[in-house]
TIPA-846845 format. One record per atom (N, C-alpha, C, O, CB): y, z, x. Coordinates in pm, whole numbers, plus 50000, padded with zeros to 5 digits. Glycine has a CB too. Layout:
N
YZX...
***
This chain:
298
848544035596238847124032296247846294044896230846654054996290846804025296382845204045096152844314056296172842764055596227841964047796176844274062096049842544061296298841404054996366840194067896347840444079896355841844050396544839254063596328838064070596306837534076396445837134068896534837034061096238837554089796456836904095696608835624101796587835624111396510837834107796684834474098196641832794105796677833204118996756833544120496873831564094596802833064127796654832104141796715830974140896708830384136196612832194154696655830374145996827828594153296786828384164796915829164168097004826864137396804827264168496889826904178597008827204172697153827924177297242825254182397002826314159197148826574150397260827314149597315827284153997430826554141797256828344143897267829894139897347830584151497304831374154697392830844124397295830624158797212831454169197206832844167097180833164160197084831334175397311833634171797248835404168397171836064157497283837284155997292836764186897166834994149097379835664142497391836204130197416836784124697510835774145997413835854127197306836364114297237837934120697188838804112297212835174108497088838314129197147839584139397119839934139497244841054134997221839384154997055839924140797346840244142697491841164131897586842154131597659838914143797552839804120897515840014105697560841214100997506841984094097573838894095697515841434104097394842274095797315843904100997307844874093397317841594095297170843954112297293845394121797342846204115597421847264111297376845164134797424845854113997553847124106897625847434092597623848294087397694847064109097760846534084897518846664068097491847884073297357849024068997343844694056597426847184083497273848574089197105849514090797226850474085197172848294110496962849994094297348851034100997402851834089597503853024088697534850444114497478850874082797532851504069897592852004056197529852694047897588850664065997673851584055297419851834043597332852704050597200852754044397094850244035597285853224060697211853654067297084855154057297033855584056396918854034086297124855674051097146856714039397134856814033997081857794032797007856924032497181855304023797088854644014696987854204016796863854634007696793853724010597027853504025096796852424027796720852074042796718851584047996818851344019796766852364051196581851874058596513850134060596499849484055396408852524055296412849604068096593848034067896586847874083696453848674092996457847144071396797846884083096365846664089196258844854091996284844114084396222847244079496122844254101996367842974107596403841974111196268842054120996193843304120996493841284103196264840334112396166838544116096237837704109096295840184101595996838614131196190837594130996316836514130696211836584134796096837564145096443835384124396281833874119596197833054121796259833124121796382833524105996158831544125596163830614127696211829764114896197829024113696099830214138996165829804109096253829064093796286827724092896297827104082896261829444087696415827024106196360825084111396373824804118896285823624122396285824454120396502825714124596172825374130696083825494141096093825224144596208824534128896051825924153195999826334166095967825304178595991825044185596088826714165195828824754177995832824214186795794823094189495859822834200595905824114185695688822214177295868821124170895986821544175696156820714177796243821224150995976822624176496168822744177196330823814188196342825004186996311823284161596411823144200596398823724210496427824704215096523824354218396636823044215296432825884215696485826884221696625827774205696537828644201796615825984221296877827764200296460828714190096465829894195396373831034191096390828094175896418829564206096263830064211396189831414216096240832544213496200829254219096147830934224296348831834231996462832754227696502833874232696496831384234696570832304213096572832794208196641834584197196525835784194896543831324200796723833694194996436834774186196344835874198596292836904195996230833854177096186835574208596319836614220496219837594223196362838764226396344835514240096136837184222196469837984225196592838654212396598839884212096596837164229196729837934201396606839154183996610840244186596475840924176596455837904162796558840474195796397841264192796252842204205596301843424205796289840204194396068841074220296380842464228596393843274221296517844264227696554842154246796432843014208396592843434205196723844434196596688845274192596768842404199596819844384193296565845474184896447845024170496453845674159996448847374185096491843764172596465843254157996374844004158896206844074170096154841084158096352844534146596129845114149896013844224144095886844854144095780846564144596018843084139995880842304133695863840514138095862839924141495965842784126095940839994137395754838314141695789837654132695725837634129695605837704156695738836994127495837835954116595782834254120595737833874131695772835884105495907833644114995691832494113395652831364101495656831884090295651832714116195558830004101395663829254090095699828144096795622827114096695689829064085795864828024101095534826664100395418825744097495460825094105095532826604091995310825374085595429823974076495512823464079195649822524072195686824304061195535823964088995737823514088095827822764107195828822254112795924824674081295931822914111295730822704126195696821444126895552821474122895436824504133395645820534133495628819614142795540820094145695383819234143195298819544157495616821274150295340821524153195224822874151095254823744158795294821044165595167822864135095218824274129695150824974134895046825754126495001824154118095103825014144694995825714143894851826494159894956827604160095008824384145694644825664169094958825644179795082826474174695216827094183995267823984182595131826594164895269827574162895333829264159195296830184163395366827034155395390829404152095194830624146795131831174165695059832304170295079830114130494984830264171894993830554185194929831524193195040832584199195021829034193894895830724190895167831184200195339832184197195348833014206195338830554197295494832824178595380833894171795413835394177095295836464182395324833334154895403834774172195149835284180095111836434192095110837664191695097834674180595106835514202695130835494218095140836214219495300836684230495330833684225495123836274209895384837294211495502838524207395496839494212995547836934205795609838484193495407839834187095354840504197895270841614198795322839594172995258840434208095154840604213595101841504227095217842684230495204839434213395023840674231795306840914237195389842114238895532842644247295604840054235495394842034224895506842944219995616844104214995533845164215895595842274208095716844184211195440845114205195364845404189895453846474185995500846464216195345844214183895456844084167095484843464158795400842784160695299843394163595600843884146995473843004135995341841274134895379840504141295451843774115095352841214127295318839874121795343839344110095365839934103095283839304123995271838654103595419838184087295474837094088895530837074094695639839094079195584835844083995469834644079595455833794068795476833884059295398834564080895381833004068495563832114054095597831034056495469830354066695476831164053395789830874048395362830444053495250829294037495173829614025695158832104059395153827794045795139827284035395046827234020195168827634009695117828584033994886826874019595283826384009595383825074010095358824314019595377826694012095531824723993495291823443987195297823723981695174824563982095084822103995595316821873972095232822393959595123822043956794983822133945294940822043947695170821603967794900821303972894767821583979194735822003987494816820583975194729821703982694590823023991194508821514008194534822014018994503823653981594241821144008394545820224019194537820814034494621821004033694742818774012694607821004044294569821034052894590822724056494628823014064094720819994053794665823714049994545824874048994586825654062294586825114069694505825434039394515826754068594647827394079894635828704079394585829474088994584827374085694744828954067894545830514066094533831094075794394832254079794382830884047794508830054077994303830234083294201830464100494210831134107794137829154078394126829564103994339829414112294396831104118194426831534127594358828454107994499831864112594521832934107994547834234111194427835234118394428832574094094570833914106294376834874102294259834824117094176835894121294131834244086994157833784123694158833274134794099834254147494206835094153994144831334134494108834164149194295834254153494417835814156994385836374167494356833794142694541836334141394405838054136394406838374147194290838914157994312838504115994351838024143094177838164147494010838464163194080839604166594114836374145193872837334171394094836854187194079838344188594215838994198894231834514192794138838464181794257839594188794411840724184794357841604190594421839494181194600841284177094262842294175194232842824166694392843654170494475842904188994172842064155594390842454147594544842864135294542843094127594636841334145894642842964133294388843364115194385844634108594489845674114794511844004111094208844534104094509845764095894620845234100294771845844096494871847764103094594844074108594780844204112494933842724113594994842314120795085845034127994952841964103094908840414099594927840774082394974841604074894921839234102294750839924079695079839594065995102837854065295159837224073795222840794059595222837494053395116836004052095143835894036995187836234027095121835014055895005835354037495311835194022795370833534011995336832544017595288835344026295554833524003795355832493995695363831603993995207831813983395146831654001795484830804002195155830504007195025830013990195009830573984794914831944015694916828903979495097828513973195089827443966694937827263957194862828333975995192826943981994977825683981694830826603978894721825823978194626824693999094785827863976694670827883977894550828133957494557828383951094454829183991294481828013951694679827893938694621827063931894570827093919894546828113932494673826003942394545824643936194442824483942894307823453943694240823063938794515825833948094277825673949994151826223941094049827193933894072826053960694133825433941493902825873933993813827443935393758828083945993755824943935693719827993920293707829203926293704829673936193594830833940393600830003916693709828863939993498829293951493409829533969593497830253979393480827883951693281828473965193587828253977793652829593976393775830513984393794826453979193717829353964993839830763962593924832193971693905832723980693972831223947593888832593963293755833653969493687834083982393648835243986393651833643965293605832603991693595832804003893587832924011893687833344023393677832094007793528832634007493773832684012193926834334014393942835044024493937831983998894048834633999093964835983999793968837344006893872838544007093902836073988593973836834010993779837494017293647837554034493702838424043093695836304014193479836164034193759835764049993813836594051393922837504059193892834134053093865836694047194036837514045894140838904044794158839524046294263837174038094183839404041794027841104037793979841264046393898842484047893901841544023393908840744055693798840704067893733840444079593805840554090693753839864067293642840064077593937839894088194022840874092494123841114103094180838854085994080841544076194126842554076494282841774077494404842094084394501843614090394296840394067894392839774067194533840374051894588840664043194506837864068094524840514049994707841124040394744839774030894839839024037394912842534046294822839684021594832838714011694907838834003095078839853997295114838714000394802838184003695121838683997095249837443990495264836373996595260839204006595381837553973995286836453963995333837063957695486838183954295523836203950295201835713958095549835873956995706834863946495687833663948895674835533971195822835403934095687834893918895644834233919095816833103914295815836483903295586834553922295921833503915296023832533921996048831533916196089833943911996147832533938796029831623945196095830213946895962829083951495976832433960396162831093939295807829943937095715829453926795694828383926695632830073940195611829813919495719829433907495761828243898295847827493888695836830243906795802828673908695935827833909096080826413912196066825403906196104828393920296183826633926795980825403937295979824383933795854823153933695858826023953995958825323930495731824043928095602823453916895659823793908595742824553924095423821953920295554821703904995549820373906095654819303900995621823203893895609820553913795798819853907995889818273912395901817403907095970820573910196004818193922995817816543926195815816093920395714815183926995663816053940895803816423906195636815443904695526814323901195579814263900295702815763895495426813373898995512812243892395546812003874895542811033867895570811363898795460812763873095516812733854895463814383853195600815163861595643813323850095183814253840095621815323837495687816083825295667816503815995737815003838395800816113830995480817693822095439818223828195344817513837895319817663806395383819463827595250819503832695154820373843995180820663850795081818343834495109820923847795307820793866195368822233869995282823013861195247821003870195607822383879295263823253886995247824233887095289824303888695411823023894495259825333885395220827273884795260827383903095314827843908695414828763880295047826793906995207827813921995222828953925495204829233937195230827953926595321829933916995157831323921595197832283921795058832783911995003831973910595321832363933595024833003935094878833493929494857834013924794958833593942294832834103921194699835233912994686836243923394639836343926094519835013900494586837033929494735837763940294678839263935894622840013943394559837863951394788839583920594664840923919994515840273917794388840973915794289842183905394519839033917794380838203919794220838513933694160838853933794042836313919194232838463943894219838833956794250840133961394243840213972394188838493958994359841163956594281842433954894262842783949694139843753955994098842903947994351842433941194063842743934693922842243948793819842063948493698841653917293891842153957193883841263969893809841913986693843841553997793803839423969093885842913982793926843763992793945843273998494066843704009494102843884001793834842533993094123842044003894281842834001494406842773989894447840324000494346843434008594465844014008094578842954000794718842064006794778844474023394594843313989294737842173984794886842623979794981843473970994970841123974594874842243983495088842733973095206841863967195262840703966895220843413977795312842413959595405841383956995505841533957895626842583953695675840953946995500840793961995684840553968595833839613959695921839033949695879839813983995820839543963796027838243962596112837913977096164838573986696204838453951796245836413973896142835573988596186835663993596341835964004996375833863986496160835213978496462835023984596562835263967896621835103957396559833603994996577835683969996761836643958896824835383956396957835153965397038838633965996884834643942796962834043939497088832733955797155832553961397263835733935997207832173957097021831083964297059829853961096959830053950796894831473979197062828653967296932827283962096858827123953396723826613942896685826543974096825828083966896661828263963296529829263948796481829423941496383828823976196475829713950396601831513937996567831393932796710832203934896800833733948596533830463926896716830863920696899832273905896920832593899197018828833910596974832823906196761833683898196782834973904396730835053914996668833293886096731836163894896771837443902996726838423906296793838123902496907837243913396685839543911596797840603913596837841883921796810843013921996858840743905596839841193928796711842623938796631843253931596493843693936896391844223939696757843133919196523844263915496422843693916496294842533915396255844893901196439844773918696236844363921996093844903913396018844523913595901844693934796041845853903896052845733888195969844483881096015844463872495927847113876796006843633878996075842733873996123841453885296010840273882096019842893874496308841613890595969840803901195872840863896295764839973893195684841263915195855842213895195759842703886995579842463875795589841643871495508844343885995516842943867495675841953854095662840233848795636839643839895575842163849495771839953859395719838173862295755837633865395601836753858795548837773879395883838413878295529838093880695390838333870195291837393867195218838773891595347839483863895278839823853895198838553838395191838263831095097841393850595261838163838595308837403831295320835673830895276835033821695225837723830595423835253844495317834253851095297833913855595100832813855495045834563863495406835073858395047835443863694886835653852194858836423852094762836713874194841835353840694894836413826294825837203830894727837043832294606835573812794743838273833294814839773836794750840343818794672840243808594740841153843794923840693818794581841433809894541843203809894508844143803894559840743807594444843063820194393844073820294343845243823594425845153831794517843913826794250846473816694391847803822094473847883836394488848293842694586849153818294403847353841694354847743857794298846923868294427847283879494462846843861394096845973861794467844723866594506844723867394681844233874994764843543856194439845633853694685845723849894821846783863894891846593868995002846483832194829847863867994791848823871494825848103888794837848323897794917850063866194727847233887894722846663904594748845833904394905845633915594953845263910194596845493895994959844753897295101846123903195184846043914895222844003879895173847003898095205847933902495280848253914395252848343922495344848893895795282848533919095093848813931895096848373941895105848793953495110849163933895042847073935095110845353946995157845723951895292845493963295333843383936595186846373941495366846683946995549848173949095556848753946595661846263933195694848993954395428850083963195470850183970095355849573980695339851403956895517851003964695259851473978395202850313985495127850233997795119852733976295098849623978795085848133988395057847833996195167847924007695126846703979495032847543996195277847034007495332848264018795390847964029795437846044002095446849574013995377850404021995390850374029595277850644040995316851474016995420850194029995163850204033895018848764041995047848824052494982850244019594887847724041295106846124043395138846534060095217846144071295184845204027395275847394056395321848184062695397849274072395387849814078395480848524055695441849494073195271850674078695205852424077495288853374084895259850164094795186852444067295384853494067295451855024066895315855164058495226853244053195564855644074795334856884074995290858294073595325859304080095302856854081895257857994062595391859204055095482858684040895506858974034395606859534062895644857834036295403857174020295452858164012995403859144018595355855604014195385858073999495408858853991395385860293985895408861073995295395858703992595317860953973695438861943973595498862843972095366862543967095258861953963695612864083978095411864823987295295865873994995383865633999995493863673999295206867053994995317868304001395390867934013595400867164018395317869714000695323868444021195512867894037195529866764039595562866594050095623867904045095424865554030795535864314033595649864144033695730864874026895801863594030295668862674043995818862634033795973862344016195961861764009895873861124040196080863034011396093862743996596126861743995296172861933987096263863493990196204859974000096169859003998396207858243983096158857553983096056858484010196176858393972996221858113959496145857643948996252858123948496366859523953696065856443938796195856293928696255856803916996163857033916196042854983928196299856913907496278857473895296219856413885196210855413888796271858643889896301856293872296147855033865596171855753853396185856943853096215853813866296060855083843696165855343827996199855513821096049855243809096060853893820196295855823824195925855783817895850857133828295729857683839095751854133814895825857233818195600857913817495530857563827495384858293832595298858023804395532855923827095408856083835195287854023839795294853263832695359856933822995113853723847495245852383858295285851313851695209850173854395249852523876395231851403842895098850343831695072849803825495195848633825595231850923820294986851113818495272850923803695397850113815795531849023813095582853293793095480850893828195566850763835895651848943836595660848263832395754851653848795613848523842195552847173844995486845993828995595845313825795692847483842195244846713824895452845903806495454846493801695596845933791295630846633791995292847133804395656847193795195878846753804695937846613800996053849013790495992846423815795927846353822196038847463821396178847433819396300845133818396067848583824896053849593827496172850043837296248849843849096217850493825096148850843833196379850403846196496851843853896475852913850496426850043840196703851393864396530852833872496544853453874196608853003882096691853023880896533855193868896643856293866896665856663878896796856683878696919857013867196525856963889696677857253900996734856753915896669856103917196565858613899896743857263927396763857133937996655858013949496708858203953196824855533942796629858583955296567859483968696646859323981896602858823985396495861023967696634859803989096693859294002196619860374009296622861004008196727858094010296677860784015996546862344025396503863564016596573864274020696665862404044796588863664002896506864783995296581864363990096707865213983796769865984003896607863193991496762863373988696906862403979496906861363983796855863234000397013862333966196952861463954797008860363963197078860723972897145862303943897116858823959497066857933963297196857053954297233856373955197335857133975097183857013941897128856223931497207857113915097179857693913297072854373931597137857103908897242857083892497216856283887497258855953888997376857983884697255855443876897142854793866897157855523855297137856213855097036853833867697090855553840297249856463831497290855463820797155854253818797151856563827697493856373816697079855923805397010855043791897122855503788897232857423799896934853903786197071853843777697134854983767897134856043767297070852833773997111854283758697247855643749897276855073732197300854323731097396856533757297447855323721397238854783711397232855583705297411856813705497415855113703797066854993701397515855313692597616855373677497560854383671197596854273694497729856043671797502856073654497513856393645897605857473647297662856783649197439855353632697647855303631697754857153622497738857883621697640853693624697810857353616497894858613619897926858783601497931859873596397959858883631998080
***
């Protein structure tokens, strides 16, 4: 899992603090992957700079970015950048949030990727605005992004939630939520995530990330079998591939890191919203969930 961490002057490192002995207590279960972010903005807010170069020497592996929330967006992604470079980490970006294509950075991005020689090790989340673009412009987008090796991540509840709600008229509102296996038919690496679990932005939810793929499939009116099956792979081996893990998949000689689900094959999984069984990590069981169980009367 990689999870996005807030630096700022404010809280300071510790949100890094907080989170250390949950990576040290659950390490059984689940591989946690830190990327530390400036969430109030960079360049605009002084001492955060500092603070994100100390979370990366503290072995955050990961540097995030949030554009939109900074004075000179283009000047912030350049910084993030120039630390990834530095640190020899990837990159993952809250990128291009809102609900018009106006003033987008993704190109920005892609330019960025190109000049660093970073393809395979850029990801950019949300990038809402580009669902109001035409589809000629759509496509080139996506051509740019798959020629670049930038990889996509759509967080169907927390965009969901958020477009849409300042229009002025109150119908009509805004989806927000990329159709990113459109994106995939185009060579771009995408997954799907959730942003934030039972707080402002996402006051609904639960972790699951078949419940994501379902939520998206539904939201993209997914049809096709082909299409159905890319939702599922948006919430594994795509973001393991997002991730660069090189031990994914089950396969003789790997780790046994695996959940099991309730069904026969990742179309049906997708389309029931089915729950999960079990899960193990290096051979070892760490959770069971008990199938329901029908009582007939007697």
């Amino acid at each position: 899992m990689r999870t996005h961490l807030e630096v700022d002057p404010v809280v300071g490192l510790r949100s890094l603090e907080g989170v250390r002995p949950l990576i040290k207590d659950y390490a059984w279960a689940i591989d946690l992957e830190i990327c530390v972010f400036p969430q109030e903005g960079l360049l605009n807010n002084p001492g955060t700079d500092e603070l994100m170069v100390e979370g990366l020497k503290q072995g955050c592996r990961v540097v995030g970015a949030a554009p939109y929330t900074d004075s000179n967006p283009p000047g912030q992604i350049d910084r993030v950048f120039e630390m990834a470079r530095e640190f020899d980490v990837d990159i993952d970006m809250h990128l291009d949030f809102g609900p018009t294509a106006d003033g987008m950075d993704v190109d920005h991005v892609c330019r960025r990727t190109d000049q660093y020689k970073y393809g395979g090790r850029v990801a950019i989340g949300h990038v809402t605005k580009a669902t109001s673009l035409q589809m000629d412009k759509f496509e080139a987008m996506a051509k740019r992004l798959s020629g670049a090796g930038v990889a996509l991540t759509v967080l169907p509840s927390t965009d969901l939630f958020l477009m849409g709600r300042h229009h002025k008229h109150d119908h009509n509102n805004t989806r927000g939520v990329l159709p990113a296996h459109k994106l995939i038919h185009h060579g771009v690496n995408c997954s799907l995530s959730s942003n934030n679990v039972l707080n402002p932005f996402t006051p609904f939810g639960d972790c699951s990330l078949m419940r994501m793929a379902n939520l998206y499939a539904n939201i993209a009116q997914v049809g096709k079998r082909t299409d159905i099956r890319s939702c599922f792979d948006m919430i594994t081996r795509r973001p393991a591939q997002l991730m660069r893990l090189k031990d994914y998949g089950v396969a003789t000689g790997r780790t046994a890191d695996l959940v099991v689900l309730d069904a026969t094959d990742s179309e049906m999984a997708v389309a029931e919203l089915v729950p999960v069984l079990y899960a193990f990590k290096r051979g070892r069981r760490t959770f069971t969930r008990a199938p329901a169980q029908l009582h007939r009367p007697r």
